[in-house]
Structure formats: structure tokens, C-alpha cells
C-alpha positions as CSV (number, residue, x, y, z in Angstrom):
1,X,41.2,-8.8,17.6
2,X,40.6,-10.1,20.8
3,X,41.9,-9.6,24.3
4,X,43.0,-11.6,26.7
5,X,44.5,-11.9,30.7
6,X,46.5,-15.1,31.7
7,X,47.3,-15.7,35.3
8,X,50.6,-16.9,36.6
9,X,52.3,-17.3,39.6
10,X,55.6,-15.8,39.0
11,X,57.4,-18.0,41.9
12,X,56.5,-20.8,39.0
13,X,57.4,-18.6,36.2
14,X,57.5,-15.3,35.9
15,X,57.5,-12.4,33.4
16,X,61.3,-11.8,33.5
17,X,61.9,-16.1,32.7
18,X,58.9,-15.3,30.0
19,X,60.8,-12.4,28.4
20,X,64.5,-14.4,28.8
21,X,62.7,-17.1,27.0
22,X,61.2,-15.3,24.5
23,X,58.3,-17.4,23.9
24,X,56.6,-20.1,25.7
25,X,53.6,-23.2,25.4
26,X,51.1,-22.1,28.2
27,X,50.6,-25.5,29.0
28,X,49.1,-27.3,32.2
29,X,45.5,-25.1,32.0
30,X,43.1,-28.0,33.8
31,X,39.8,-26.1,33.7
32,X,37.2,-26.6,31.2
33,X,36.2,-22.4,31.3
34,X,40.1,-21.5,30.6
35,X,40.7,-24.5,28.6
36,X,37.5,-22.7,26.2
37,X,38.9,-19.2,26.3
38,X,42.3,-20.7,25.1
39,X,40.6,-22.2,22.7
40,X,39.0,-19.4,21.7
41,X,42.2,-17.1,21.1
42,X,43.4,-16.0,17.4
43,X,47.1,-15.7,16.4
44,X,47.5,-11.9,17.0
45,X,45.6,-11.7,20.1
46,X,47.1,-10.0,22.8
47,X,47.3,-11.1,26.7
48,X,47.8,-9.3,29.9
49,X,50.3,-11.3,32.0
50,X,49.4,-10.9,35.8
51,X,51.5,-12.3,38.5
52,X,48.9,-14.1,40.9
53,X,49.2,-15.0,44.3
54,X,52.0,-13.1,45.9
55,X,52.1,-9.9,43.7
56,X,48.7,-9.8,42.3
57,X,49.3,-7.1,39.2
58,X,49.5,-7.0,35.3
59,X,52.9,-6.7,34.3
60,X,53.2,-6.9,30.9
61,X,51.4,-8.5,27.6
62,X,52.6,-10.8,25.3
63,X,50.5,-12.1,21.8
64,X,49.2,-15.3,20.7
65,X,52.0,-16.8,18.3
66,X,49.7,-20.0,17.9
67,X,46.5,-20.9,18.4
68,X,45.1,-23.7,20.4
69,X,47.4,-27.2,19.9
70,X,47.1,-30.5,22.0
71,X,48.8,-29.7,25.5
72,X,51.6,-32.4,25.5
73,X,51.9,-32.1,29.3
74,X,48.2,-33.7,29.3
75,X,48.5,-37.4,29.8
76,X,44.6,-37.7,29.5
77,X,41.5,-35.5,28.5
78,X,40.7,-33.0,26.1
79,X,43.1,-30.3,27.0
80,X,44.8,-27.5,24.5
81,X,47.4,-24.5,25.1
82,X,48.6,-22.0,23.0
83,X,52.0,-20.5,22.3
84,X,52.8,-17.2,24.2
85,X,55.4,-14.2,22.9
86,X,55.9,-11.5,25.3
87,X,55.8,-7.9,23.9
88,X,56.4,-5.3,26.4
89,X,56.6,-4.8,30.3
90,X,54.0,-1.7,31.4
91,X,56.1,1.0,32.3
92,X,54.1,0.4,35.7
93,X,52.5,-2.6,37.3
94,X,48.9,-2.1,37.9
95,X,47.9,-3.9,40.9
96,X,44.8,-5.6,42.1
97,X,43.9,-2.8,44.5
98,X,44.2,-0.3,41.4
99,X,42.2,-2.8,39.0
100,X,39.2,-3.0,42.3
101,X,39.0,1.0,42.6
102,X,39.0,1.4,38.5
103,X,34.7,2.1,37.6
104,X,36.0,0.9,33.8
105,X,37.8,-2.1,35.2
106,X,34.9,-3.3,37.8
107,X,33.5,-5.8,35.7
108,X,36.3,-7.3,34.9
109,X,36.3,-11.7,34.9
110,X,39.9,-11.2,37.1
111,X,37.3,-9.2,39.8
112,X,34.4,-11.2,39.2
113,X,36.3,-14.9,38.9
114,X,39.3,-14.5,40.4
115,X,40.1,-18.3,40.1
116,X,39.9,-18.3,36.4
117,X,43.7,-18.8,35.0
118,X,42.8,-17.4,31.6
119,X,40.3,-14.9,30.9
120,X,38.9,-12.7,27.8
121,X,38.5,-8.7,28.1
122,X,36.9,-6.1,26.4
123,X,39.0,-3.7,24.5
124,X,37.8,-0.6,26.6
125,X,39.7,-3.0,29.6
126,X,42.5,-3.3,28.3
127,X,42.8,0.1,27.1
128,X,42.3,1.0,30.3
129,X,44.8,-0.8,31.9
130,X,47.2,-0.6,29.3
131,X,46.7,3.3,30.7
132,X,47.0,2.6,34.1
133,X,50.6,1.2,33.1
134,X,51.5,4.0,31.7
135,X,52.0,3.1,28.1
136,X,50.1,5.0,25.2
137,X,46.8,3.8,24.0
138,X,46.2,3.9,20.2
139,X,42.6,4.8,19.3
140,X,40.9,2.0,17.5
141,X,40.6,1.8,13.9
């Protein structure tokens, strides 16, 4: 399994419409780094969701439903998305401030290319975030 944080502004949609809809094509990804990592994500996977711009936090995670697929919002190049199902708010946001002061999370892509839409992780970050949410972290198998 991998691991995975998507960026979103939630003025242009947030967790809340991603959880009403219960599922959704994250579509519109224009850079060839992002376009790569979606391309790189495995049905099962799962995906921080952070709100960007105005909130800057995770707020929840969701899993890969399907892999990469033709984005049909692209009316020319090579671009791809994948299809997104939310699975649980943290019982806690964990902001950018927290993620910048966190010695496990300080080599984090989010810290280190902060214009990066979508972005992999290691397991021990998002362990460690999932943590700083306050939800339960299972020990790896």
C-alpha cells in the first residue's frame, strides 16, 4: 500500500461536498509531477485530503476507488485522474503550523513543495498524522 496527500481548495470543493457526494473524479490536475503520482496510485491507496489556501490542514482521507483513467475535463495532452472515496474526517484537523513543528513530518513533499496538488508519503507520515488527528494508528503488518 501506498500513501498519498491531495490538495484542495475547499472554497472549490471541500471535504464536506466530498463526503455529501460520496465519491468523486479528481480531475483538472495540470502538472506533469502530480499528473505522475496519480498515475502512480493503486486501488486501495489511501489519501490525506488537505484544504489549501485558506485553511491549510488535513482533514480527512479518502481511498483510491480507481486507478489512473483519461481526465475527460482535458481537451488536449496526456492527462489522467483517478476516482476518490472519502473514508473518515480526523477527529481533529492538523494544520500547517502543526505539520512544520512535527520532527517526523519535516520532510514532508507538502513542506518541501508546497505547490505540488498531489503528493506520495511515507507510511511513518501518515501514521503520524493520522495521530495528530487523533484517530488510532494500527501497527503495520
Amino acid at each position: 500500500m501506498q500513501y498519498w496527500l491531495v490538495k484542495q481548495e475547499p472554497e472549490a470543493y471541500s471535504w464536506a461536498t466530498f463526503v455529501k457526494e460520496g465519491r468523486t473524479a479528481w480531475t483538472g490536475v495540470r502538472n506533469f509531477q502530480a499528473r505522475n503520482n496519480l498515475r502512480a496510485m493503486k486501488k486501495g491507496d489511501l489519501v490525506f485530503y488537505y484544504h489549501s489556501v485558506t485553511e491549510k490542514q488535513v482533514v480527512g482521507y479518502a481511498r483510491v476507488e480507481r486507478e489512473a483513467y483519461a481526465d475527460p475535463t482535458a481537451s488536449e495532452g496526456d492527462w489522467c485522474c483517478v476516482d476518490l472515496v472519502p473514508m473518515r474526517a480526523l477527529k481533529k484537523p492538523v494544520s500547517l503550523e502543526t505539520i512544520k513543528a512535527d520532527t517526523v513530518l519535516k520532510a514532508m513533499p507538502l513542506l518541501k513543495n508546497s505547490r505540488l496538488s498531489v503528493m506520495p508519503l511515507t507510511r511513518e507520515q501518515f501514521d503520524r498524522v493520522l495521530q495528530l488527528g487523533g484517530e488510532t494508528v494500527k501497527k503495520a503488518p
